[in-house]
ZAMARGU-4260 file (C-alpha; in steps of 0.2 Angstrom, whole numbers, plus 5000, padded with zeros to 4 digits):
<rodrens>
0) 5930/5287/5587 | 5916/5300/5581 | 5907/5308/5595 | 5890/5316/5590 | 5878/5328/5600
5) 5861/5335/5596 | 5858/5350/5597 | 5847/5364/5601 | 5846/5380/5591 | 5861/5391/5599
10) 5870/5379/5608 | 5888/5383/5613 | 5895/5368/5602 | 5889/5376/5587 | 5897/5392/5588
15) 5913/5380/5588 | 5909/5376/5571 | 5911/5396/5564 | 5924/5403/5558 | 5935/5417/5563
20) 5929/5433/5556 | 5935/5432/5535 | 5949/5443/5532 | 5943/5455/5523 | 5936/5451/5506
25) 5944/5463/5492 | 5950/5466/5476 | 5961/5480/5478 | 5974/5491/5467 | 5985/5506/5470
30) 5984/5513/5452 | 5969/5515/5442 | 5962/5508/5424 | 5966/5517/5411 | 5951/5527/5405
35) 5957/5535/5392 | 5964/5521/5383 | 5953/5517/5367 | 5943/5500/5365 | 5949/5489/5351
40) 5932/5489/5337 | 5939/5471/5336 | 5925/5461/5343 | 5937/5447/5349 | 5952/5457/5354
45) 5951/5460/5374 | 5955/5477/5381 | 5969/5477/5392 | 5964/5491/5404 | 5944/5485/5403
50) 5951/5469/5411 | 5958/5479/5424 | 5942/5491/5430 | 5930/5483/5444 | 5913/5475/5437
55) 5895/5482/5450 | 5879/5474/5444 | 5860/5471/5451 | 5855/5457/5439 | 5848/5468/5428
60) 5860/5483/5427 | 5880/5479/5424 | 5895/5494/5426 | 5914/5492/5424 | 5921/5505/5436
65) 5940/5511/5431 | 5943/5522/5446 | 5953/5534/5434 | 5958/5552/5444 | 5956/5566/5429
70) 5942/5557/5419 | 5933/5542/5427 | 5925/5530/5413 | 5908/5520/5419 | 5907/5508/5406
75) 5888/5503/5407 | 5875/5487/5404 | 5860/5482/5403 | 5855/5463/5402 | 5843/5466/5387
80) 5855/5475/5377 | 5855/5463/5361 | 5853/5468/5345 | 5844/5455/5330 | 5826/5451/5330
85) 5816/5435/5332 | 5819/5424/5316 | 5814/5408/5311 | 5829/5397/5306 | 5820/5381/5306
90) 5823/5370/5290 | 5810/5362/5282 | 5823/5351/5274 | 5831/5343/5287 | 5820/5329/5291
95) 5821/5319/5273 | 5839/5316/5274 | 5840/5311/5291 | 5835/5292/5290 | 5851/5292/5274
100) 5861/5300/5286 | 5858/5285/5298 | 5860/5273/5284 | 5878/5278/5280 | 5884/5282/5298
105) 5879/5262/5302 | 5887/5257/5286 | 5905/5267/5289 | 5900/5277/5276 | 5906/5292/5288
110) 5914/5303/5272 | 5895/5303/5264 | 5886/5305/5280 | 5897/5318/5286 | 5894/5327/5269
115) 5874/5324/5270 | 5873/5331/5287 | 5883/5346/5282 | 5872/5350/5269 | 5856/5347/5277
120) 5855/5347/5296 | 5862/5365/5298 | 5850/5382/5302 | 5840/5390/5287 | 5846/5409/5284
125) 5862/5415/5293 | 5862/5407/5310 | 5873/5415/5321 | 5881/5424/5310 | 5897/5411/5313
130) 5897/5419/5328 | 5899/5436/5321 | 5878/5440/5324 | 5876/5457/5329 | 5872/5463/5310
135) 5862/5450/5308 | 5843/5443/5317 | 5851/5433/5328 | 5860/5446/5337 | 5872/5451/5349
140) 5871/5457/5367 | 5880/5473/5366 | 5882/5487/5378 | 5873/5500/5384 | 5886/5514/5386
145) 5898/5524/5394 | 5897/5535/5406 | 5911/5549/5408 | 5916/5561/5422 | 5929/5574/5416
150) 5935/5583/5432 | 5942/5598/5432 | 5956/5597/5444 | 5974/5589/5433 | 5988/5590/5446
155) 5996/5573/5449 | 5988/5564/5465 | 5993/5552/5478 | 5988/5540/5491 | 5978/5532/5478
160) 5967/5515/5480 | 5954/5510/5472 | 5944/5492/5478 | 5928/5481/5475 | 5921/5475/5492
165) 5913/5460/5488 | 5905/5460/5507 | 5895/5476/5503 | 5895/5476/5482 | 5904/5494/5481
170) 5918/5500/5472 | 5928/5511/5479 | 5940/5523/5475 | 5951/5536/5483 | 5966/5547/5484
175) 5974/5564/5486 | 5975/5581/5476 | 5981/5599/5481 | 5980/5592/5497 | 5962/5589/5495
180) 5955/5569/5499 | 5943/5563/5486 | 5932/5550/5489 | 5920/5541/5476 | 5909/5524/5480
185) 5899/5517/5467 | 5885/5503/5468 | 5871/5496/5458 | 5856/5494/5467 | 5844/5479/5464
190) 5830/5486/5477 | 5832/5505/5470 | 5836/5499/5451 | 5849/5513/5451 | 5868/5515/5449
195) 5873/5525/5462 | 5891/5537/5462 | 5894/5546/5478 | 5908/5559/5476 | 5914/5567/5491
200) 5931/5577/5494 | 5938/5582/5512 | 5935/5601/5508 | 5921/5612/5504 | 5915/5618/5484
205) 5930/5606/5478 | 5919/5594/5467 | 5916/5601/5449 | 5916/5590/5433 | 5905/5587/5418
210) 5897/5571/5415 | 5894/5563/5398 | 5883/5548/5393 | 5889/5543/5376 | 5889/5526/5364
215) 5896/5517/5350 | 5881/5520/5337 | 5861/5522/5339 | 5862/5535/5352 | 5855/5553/5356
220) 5857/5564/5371 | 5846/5577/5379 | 5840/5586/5394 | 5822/5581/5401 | 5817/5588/5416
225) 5832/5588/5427 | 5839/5573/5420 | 5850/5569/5407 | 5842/5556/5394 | 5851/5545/5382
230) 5842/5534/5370 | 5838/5524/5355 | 5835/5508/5346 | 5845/5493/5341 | 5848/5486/5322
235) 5835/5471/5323 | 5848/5463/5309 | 5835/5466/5296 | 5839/5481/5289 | 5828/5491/5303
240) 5826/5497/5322 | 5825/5485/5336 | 5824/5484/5353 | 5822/5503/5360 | 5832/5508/5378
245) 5834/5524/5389 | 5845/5529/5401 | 5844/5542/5413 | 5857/5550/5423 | 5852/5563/5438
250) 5864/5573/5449 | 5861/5579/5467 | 5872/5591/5474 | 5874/5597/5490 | 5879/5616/5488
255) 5887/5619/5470 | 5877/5620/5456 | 5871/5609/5443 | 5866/5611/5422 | 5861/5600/5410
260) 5861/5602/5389 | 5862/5593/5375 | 5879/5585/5378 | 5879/5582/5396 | 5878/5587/5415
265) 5890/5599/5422 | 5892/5601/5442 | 5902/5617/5449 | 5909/5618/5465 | 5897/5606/5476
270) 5904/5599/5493 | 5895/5581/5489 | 5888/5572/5473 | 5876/5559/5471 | 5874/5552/5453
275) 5859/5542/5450 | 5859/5531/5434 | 5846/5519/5429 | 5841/5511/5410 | 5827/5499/5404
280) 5823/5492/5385 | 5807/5487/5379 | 5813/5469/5380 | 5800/5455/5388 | 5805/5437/5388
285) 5790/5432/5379 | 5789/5421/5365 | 5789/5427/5349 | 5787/5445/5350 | 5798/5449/5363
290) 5792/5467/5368 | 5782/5477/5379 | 5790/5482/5393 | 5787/5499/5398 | 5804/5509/5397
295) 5801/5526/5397 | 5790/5525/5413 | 5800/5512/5420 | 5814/5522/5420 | 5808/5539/5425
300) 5800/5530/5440 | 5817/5522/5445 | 5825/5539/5444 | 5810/5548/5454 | 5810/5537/5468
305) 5827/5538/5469 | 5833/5553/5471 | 5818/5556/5484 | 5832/5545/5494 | 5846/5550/5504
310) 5861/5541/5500 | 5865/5533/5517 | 5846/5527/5515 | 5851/5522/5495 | 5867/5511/5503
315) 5858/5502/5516 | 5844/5497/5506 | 5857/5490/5493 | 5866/5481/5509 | 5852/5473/5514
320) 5846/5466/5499 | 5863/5461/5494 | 5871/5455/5511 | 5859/5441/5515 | 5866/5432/5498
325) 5883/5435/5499 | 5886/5428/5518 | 5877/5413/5519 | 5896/5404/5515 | 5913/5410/5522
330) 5928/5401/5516 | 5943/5403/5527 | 5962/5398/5521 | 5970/5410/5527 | 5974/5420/5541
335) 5986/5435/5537 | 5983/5451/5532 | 5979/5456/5515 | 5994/5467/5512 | 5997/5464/5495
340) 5986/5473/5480 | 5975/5459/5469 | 5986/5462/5453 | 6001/5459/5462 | 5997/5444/5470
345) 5988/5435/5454 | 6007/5441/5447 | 6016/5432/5462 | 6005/5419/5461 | 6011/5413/5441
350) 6030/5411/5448 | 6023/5402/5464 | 6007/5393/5466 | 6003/5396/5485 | 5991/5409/5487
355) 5977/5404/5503 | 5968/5422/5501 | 5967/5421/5481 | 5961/5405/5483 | 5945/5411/5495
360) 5944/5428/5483 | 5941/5418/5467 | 5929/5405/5478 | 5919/5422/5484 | 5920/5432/5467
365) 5914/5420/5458 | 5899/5420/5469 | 5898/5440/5470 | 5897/5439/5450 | 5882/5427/5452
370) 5873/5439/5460 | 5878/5453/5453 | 5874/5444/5435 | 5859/5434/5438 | 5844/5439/5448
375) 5827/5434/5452 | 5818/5441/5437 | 5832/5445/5428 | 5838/5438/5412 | 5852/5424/5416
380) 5872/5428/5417 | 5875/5426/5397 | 5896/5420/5390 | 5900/5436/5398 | 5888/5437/5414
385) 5881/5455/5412 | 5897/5465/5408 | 5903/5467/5389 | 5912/5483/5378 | 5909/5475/5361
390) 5896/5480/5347 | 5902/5462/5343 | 5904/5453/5359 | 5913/5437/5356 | 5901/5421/5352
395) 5890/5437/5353 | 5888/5434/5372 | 5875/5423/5371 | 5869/5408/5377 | 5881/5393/5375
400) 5871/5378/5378 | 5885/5362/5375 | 5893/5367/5393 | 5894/5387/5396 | 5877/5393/5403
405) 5876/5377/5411 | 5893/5380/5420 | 5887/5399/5423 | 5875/5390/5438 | 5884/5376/5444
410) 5890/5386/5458 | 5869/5392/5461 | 5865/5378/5473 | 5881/5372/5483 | 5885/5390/5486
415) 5868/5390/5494 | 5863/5404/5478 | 5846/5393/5472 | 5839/5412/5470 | 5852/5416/5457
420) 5849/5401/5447 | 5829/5406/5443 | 5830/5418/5428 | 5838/5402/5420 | 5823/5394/5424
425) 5814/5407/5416 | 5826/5404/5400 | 5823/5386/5400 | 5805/5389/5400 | 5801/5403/5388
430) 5812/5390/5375 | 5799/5376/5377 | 5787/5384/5363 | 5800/5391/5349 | 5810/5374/5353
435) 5794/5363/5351 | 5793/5371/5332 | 5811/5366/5329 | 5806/5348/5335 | 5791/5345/5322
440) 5801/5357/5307 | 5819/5347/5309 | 5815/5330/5317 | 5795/5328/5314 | 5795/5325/5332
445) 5786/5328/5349 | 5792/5339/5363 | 5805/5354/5361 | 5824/5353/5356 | 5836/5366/5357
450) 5854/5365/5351 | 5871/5373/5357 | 5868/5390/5355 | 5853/5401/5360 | 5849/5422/5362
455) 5836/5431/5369 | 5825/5431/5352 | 5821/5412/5356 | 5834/5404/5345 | 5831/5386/5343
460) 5836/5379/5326 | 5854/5371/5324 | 5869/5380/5322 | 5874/5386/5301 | 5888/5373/5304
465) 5883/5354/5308 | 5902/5350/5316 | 5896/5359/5329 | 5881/5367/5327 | 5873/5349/5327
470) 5871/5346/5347 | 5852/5340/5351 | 5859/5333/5367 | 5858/5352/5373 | 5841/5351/5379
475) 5845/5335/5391 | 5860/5343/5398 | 5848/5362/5399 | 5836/5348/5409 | 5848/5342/5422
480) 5848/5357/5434 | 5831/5356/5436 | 5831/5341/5444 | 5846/5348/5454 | 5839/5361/5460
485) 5824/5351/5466 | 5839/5341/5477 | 5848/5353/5485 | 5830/5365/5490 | 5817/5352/5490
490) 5806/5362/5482 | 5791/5353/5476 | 5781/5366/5470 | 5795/5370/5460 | 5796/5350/5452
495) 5778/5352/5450 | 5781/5368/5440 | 5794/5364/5428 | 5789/5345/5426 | 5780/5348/5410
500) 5799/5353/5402 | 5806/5339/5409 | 5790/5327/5400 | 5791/5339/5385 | 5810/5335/5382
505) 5807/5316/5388 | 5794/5316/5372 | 5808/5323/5360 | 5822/5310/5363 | 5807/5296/5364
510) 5805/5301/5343 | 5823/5305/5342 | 5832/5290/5347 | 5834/5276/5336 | 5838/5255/5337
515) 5855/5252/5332 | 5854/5236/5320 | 5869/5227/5328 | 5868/5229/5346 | 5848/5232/5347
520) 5852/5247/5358 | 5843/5265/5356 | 5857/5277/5349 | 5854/5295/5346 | 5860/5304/5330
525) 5866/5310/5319 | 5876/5319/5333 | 5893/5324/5340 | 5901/5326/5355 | 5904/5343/5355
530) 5916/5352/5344 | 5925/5339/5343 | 5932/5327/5329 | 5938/5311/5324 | 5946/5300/5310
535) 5935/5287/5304 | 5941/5271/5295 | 5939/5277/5279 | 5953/5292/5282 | 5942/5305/5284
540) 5940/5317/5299 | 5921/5317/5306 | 5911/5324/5319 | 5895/5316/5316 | 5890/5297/5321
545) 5876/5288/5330 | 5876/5286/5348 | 5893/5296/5356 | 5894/5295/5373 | 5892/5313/5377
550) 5872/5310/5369 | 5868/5295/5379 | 5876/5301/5395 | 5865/5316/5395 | 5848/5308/5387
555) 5851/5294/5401 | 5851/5309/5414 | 5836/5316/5408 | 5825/5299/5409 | 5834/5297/5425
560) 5829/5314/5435 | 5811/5313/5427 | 5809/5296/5433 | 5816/5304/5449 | 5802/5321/5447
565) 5789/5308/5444 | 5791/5295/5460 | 5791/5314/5470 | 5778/5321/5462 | 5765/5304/5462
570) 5764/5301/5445 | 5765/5284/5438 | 5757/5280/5422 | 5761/5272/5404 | 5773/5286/5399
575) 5785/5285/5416 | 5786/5266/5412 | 5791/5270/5393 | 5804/5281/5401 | 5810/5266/5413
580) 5810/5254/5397 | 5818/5267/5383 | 5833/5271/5398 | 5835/5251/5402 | 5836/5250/5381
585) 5850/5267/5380 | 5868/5262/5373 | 5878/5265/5387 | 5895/5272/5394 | 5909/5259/5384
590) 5926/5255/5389 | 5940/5255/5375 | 5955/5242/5373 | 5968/5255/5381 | 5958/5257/5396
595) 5950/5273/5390 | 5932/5277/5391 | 5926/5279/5375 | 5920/5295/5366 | 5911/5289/5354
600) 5903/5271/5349 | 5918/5265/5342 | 5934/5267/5345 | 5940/5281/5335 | 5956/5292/5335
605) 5956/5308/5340 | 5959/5320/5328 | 5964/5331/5342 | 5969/5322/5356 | 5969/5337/5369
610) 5954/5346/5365 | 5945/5359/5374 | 5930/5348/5378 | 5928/5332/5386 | 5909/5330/5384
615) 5911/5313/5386 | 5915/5312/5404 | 5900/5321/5408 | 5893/5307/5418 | 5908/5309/5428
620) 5902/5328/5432 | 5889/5337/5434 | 5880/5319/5431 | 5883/5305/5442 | 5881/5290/5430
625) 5899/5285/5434 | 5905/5286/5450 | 5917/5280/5464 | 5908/5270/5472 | 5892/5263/5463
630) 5904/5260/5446 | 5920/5260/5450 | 5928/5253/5436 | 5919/5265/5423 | 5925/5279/5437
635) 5945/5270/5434 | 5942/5271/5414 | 5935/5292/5416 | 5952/5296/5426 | 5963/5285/5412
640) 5954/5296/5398 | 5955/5312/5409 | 5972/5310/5411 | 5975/5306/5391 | 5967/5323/5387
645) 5977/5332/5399 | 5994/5323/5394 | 5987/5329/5375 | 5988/5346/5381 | 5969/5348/5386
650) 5962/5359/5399 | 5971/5375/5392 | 5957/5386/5390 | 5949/5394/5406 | 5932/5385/5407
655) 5940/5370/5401 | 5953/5369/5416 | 5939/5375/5426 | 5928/5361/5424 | 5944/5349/5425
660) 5944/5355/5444 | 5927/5345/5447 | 5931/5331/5435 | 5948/5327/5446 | 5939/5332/5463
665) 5925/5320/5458 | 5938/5305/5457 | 5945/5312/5473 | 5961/5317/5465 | 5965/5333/5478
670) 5980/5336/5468 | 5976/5334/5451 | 5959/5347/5456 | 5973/5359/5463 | 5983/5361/5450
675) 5968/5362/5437 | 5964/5375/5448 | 5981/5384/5447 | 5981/5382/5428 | 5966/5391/5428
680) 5973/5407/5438 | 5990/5407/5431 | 5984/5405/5410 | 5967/5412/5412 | 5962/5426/5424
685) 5963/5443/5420 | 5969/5459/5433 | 5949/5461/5440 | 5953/5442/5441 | 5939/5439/5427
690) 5939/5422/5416 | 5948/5421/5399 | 5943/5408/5386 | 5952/5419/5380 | 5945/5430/5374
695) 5935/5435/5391 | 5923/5423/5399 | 5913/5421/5414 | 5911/5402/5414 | 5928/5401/5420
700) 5925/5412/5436 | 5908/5400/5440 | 5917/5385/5436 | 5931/5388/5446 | 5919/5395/5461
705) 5911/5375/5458 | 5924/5364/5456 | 5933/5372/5475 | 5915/5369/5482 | 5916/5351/5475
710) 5934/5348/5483 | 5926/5353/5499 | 5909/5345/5499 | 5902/5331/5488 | 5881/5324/5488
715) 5881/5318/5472 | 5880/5298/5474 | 5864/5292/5483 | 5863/5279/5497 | 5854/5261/5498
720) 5842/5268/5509 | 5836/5281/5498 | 5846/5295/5510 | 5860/5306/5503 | 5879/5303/5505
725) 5888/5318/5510 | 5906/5316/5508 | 5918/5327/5519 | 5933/5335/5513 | 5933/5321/5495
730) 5948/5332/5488 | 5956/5342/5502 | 5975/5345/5493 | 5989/5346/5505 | 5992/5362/5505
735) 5974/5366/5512 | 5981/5361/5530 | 5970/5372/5539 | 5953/5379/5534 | 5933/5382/5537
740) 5919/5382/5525 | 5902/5387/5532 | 5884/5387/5522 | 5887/5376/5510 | 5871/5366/5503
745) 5871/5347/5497 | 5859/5336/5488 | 5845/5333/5502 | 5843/5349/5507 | 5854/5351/5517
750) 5869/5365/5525 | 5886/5360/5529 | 5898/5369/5542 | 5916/5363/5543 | 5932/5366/5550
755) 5949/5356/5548 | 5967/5357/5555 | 5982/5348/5550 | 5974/5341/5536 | 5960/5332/5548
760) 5941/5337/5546 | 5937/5343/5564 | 5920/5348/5568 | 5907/5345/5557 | 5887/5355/5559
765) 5873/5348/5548 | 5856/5357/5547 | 5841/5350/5536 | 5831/5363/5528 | 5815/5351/5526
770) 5819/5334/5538 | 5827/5317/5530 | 5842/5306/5531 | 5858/5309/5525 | 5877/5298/5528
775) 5890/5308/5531 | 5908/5299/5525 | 5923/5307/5530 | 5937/5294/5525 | 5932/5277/5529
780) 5922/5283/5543 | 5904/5284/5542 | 5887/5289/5552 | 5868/5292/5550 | 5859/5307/5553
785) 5840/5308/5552 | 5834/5326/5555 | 5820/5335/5558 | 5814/5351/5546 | 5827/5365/5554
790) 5836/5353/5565 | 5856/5353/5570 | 5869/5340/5573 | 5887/5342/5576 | 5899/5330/5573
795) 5917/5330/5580 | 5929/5319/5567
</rodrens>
């Protein structure tokens, strides 16, 4: 029987609901990163000891800290570190060929078709530079430096740990020499746009060192007014300067001395060191120059204000901007002590797939790299968040738009992070206007179209290879979050803000889609589901055809959530009824002879039955098309094809495994979301516990973060009543017997508190941010809640 009480604010039966204290949330080591080991110039080699050193970042400013003892390495970032320029890669040409194109695809012409397309619908000039771009206008995010502390003390040391608190965003690192103990705590500051380094040592005048700023190319050093000063420009990919930066590196001492010159800083005999480190480029994410932020000032005021600060004054300032993000959710497995260092445990972890505190560190972490990677008014978290040590970063770091920055922010609103999610926003926004030209140059079309990749510079145009740079279903899928975000904050202001992007896009795929002459339905393409390939009748291997599944499933989503913005927002006119009619008309999700739902409008083989993506199951999750409850059987065909790819070897790259955990947690398949879960940690997650495709990727880390919250807590399928159904626990695996999750948000606006034992959901508190109705499901039990805006209800299960 379910008992439920209303509460009060402060009641005693809600305490019952929090957790015991979290154990201690750290990544922790008892040997340093190698700083002296050299970087691989290979763009798409990894380094083994950068994999290992601790990532600090403010949104805006990014550092790896190696926590080496004779010479400590900083490598440094900034999140407009790109080289390349803004280019027009629109093709005048692409729009004649495009009806042909059709012709042949619905006359099984595919060898013909495939061929046109290939020679037509692709980027004019050199695209991404096949993904090689950092000579070239589109660019590459690169970093913005290193940082160098050489101390003059050698002997061998001990005691030594080095750890990132992800409670308080601050690395760490101690040990012991000549029987001095040496401190050092570093952070990045979003309120003081600062790094900070604080060295300390356990004896007077023991603290000398030089410090160095230094970089790959496009750098000079100099001393300017008590600072040290590194700066310079960017190749803009067309055979001249782009974007400008500056750093600027200050040291406080307290007793010692201090000197600056041309190739560095040098501190002799101080008690205590503060280094204060702040950059800035001339970078503004406004369409189509790009430029005017104020640099120079920018960062000479950061540095000023700073270092008029006291450290203790610096760390609580950090603190409490930082803290109010990072604990609105605790996640409690386990209930031990953390004895053993992070590196060892991921290690232990690979010959034996129970590990309850790795489990809550990789839920938590990938929540601290949110923030540390994506802040309000920041650029968003690119491939590799803020953090890279490539002049060529893989993929050039950008802005993958077929699942990777969309990944980046599913974990944004569940994990109660909707702050977070805002510069993409921003992104998605400053697109609209350089997309818009892609739509009438490629397609003759209304609206604004984007395609799978994207940069800074507003990149729009198709990739320079159709297969898979031919992906206009990227802008519905862009589209989706903002109707998400709108469902877990309830924001109307913000709906009402971005609704011209949802109409805009709306207008694109109105002109885009086409009436397929056998089944009268509206098909879009030429497309493909992305990356992937398959043999057509006539033998040869394709990408391209009309209508995939992966297109319709997001263009149905878009018409849905605008339909969805517009009931909100009180608009119903001429266009919201085309929408209604033109989603009524979509080809939609087909089931093929073996059971399987189908990837594309036929039933093709696979030329590679376990690929990477599944884009086709993407009304499974993140959309909710298909679903348990409201399609069952198209839900039954999702897991046969799910389990198809995996039997074919799919999932074996980290985002992919990652986004298997909410695909299997979706169909309530605990186990099946656990062990895509341990795939991810034992084939692709790094010392720092950073994601590997490989080479490294974030999405992994914010997938992963996702798919857990979505094992725990599902809002995704709505109720007859126009309410929200939360369900409880959908995917708990066995070997989660005991746990707590507090602060998680569901669709609704609502926050979810939960504790279970012995595998049975115990105590349940539901608050709504903004009043409404929701139906909470735990198994086949069932109840109403209708809240008031801030109101509490506790359920015991």
């Amino acid at each position: 029987m379910i008992k439920f009480w209303l509460l009060l604010f402060g009641c005693f039966l809600s305490a019952m609901v929090q957790a015991q204290p979290q154990p201690n949330l750290k990544l922790w080591y008892t040997k340093p990163a190698n700083a002296q080991a050299p970087d691989d110039p290979n763009g798409w080699k990894d380094d083994p000891e950068w994999l290992k050193a601790l990532p600090l970042g403010n949104g805006s400013l990014g550092a790896m800290v190696f926590g080496d003892v004779p010479r400590e390495r900083l490598q440094l970032n900034e999140e407009s570190m790109w080289s390349g320029s803004p280019d027009d890669n629109n093709n005048p040409q692409a729009f004649a060929a495009q009806a042909e194109i059709r012709k042949l695809l619905f006359a099984g012409k595919y060898q013909e078709a495939t061929a046109l397309t290939n020679k037509t619908q692709i980027a004019k000039g050199q695209g991404s530079g096949h993904g090689n771009g950092s000579t070239v206008p589109f660019g590459s995010f690169q970093p913005l430096g290193e940082l160098y502390l050489d101390f003059t003390q050698k002997a061998p040391y001990q005691n030594y740990r080095r750890e990132l608190d992800l409670n308080n965003a601050v690395v760490r690192v101690s040990y012991t020499q000549n029987n001095v103990q040496f401190q050092r705590e570093v952070f990045i500051s979003q309120p003081d746009q600062v790094m900070v380094v604080h060295l300390t040592a356990s004896k007077p005048g023991q603290l000398s060192f030089t410090a160095q700023l230094t970089r790959a190319e496009r750098f000079r050093t100099y001393p300017e007014n008590g600072q040290l000063v590194m700066a310079g420009k960017l190749s803009n990919g067309k055979g001249g300067d782009g974007l400008a930066y500056m750093t600027r590196l200050k040291a406080l001492v307290t007793k010692g001395s201090v000197k600056y010159s041309n190739t560095g800083l040098t501190v002799q005999g101080a008690n205590e060191v503060t280094l204060l480190l702040t950059a800035s480029t001339d970078y503004k994410l406004e369409y189509p120059t790009y430029k005017g932020r104020d640099y120079v000032n920018i960062t000479q005021s950061n540095l000023q204000k700073s270092a008029q600060k006291p450290y203790k004054q610096l760390l609580n300032r950090h603190l409490t901007e930082y803290q109010p993000y990072f604990k609105r959710v605790s996640f409690n497995l386990f209930t031990g002590e953390d004895k053993l260092p992070t590196d060892e445990r991921l290690a232990n972890f690979k010959n034996n797939s129970t590990d309850q505190h790795l489990y809550e560190l990789l839920f938590q972490y990938g929540r601290y790299l949110l923030i540390a990677s994506s802040r309000p008014g920041t650029l968003p978290a690119n491939l590799q968040g803020i953090w890279t040590n490539k002049l060529q970063t893989p993929w050039n770091g950008d802005y993958h738009t077929n699942i990777n920055i969309q990944m980046n922010y599913w974990p944004a609103e569940v994990t109660n992070l909707p702050e977070m999610h805002l510069p993409y926003f921003d992104l998605l926004r400053s697109l609209t206007k350089p997309g818009s030209e892609t739509a009438r140059v490629h397609y003759h079309a209304r609206g604004w179209v984007i395609h799978p990749i994207t940069n800074v510079w507003g990149y729009t145009a198709p990739g320079e290879e159709a297969g898979w740079g031919m992906h206009t279903g990227a802008t519905a899928w862009l589209c989706q979050h903002i109707a998400e975000h709108y469902r877990f904050t309830q924001d109307k202001a913000f709906l009402q803000q971005h609704y011209p992007v949802l109409k805009a896009a709306t207008e694109f795929y109105l002109d885009w889609l086409v009436v397929h002459p056998q089944t009268g339905k509206l098909v879009s393409g030429p497309a493909g589901s992305p990356e992937n390939t398959f043999i057509a009748p006539d033998g040869s291997k394709s990408q391209i055809s009309m209508g995939p599944a992966h297109e319709q499933q997001v263009i149905w989503q878009l018409f849905h959530d605008f339909r969805m913005a517009s009931t909100v927002l009180g608009v119903q006119d001429d266009w919201t009824k085309r929408i209604a009619q033109a989603q009524q008309q979509l080809a939609g999700p087909q089931i093929g002879s073996d059971g399987r739902l189908m990837e594309w409008a036929s039933e093709f083989p696979e030329a590679e039955p376990g690929h990477r993506h599944i884009s086709h199951l993407f009304a499974l999750h993140p959309g909710n098309q298909i679903n348990l409850i409201q399609t069952p059987e198209l839900a039954a065909a999702a897991k046969k094809s799910l389990d198809y790819r995996i039997a074919k070897g799919g999932g074996h790259t980290g985002w992919s495994a990652a986004w298997l955990v909410s695909q299997y947690a979706r169909l309530k398949e605990a186990e099946k979301a656990k062990s895509s879960l341990d795939v991810v940690i034992t084939k692709s997650t790094s010392p720092n516990l950073f994601g590997q495709h490989p080479p490294f990727q974030m999405d992994a880390n914010f997938g992963t973060t996702a798919g857990m919250a979505e094992m725990l807590l599902q809002s995704h399928v709505p109720t007859a009543s126009g309410g929200v159904l939360l369900d409880l626990l959908p995917a708990l695996p066995a070997s989660w017997a005991k746990g707590q999750i507090n602060g998680l948000k569901a669709r609704g606006g609502f926050e979810v508190n939960m504790n279970w034992q012995n595998n049975r959901l115990q105590q349940t508190e539901i608050r709504s941010i903004k009043g409404g109705e929701a139906t909470l499901q735990y198994g086949n039990q069932s109840k109403i809640v209708k809240l008031q805006p801030g109101q509490k209800q506790v359920i015991a299960w």
